[in-house]
C-alpha positions in Angstrom: 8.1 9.7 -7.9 4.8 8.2 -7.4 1.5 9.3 -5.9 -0.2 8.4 -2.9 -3.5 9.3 -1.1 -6.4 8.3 0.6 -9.3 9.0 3.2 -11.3 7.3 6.0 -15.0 8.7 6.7 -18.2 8.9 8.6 -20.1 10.7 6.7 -22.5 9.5 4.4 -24.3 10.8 1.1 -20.6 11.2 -0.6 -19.4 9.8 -3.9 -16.1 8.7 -2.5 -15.4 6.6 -5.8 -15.1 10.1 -7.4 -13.9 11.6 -4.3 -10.4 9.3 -4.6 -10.7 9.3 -8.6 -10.0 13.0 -8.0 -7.8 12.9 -6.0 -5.2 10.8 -7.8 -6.0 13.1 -11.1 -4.6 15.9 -9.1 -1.7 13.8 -8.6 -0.9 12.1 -12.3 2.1 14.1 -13.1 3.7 12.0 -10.0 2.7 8.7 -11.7 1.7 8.9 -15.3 2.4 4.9 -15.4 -0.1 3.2 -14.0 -3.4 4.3 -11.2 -5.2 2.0 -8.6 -7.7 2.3 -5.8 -8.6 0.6 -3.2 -12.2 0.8 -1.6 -14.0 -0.6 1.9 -16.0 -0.1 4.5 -15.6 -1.1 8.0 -16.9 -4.3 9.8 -18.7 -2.0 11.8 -19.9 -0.5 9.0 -19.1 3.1 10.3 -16.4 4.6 7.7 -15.5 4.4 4.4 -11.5 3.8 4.0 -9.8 4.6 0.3 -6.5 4.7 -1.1 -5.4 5.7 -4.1 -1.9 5.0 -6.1 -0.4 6.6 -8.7 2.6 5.0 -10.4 5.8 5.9 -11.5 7.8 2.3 -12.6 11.4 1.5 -11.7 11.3 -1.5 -9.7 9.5 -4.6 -11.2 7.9 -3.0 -14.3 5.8 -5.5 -15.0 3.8 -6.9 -11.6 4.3 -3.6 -9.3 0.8 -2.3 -9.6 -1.0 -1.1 -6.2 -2.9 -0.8 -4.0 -1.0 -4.3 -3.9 -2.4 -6.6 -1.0 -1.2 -9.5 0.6 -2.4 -13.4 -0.2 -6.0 -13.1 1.2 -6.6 -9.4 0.3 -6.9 -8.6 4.1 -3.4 -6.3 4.5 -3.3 -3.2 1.5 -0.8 -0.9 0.8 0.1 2.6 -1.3 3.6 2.8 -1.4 5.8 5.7 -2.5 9.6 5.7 -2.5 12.7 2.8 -2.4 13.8 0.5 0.3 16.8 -0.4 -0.8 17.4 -3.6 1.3 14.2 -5.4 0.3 16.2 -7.9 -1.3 17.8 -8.9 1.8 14.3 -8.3 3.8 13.1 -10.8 1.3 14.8 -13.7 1.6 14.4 -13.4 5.5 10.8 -13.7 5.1 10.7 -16.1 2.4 12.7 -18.1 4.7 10.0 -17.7 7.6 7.3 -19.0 4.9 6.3 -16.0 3.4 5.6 -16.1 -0.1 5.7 -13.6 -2.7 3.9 -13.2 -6.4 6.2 -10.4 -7.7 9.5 -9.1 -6.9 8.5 -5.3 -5.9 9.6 -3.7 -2.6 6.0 -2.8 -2.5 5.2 -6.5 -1.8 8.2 -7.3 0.5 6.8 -4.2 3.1 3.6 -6.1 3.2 5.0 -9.3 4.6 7.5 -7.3 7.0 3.9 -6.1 8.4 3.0 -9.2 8.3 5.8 -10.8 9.8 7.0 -7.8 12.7 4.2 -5.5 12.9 4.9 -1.6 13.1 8.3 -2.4 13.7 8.7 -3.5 10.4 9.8 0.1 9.8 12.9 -0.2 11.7 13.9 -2.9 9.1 14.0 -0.9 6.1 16.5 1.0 5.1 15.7 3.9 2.4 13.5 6.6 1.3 9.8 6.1 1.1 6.3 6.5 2.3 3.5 4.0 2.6 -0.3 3.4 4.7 -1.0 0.2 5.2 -4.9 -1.0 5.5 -5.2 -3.6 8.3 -8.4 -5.2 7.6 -8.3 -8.0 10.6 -7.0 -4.9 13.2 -9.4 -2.7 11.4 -6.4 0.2 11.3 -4.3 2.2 9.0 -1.1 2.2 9.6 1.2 5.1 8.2 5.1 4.3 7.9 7.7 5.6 8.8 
């Protein structure tokens, strides 16, 4: 089972670098496989976002490391779990034009944000857990 966590700010005169490095220590018996992080700051330039991923591999051993954004870097997600019809999801959005650099169901939950929004969620079928960055809608977005 892997690890996910993550924070959005105001305050100032924090070392959130070691803030979110600490926090995925705490969690590295969830995901002794791989670790990732994710940093910004808003265009307004008024909070500090971070996530924070710690890996356990099943799916796609090879290309499933995360915080995994989509082409331009401007959607991110930690993702924790299965969906189990991603396959399926996949060639739908493939089939819209999406296009996809690994075959985790990581990746296919981007472009179903991409593609239907929040509703995405109602698409996916399985057990998981995932916050999406928005850069452009300058949101998180926590599923389900």
């Amino acid at each position: 089972m892997c690890g996910i966590a993550g924070y959005v700010s105001a305050q100032t005169g924090v070392d959130f670098a070691a803030a979110l490095r600490a926090m995925s220590t705490t969690l590295s018996h969830r995901g002794p496989d791989d670790d990732g992080f994710f940093e910004t700051v808003t265009q307004a330039g008024t909070h500090r976002v971070g996530l924070a991923h710690r890996r356990l591999s099943i799916i796609d051993l090879s290309a499933g490391h995360q915080p995994l954004g989509n082409e331009d870097g401007s959607i991110q997600i930690v993702f924790n779990g299965e969906v189990y019809n991603f396959q399926a999801l996949r060639a739908e959005l493939e089939a819209t034009g999406h296009r996809f650099a690994s075959h985790s169901d990581t990746e296919t939950i981007v472009h179903a944000y991409e593609e239907w929004g929040d509703d995405c969620v109602m698409r996916f079928r399985g057990m998981f857990a995932f916050v999406i960055w928005d850069a452009p809608r300058q949101r998180l977005f926590f599923g389900p």
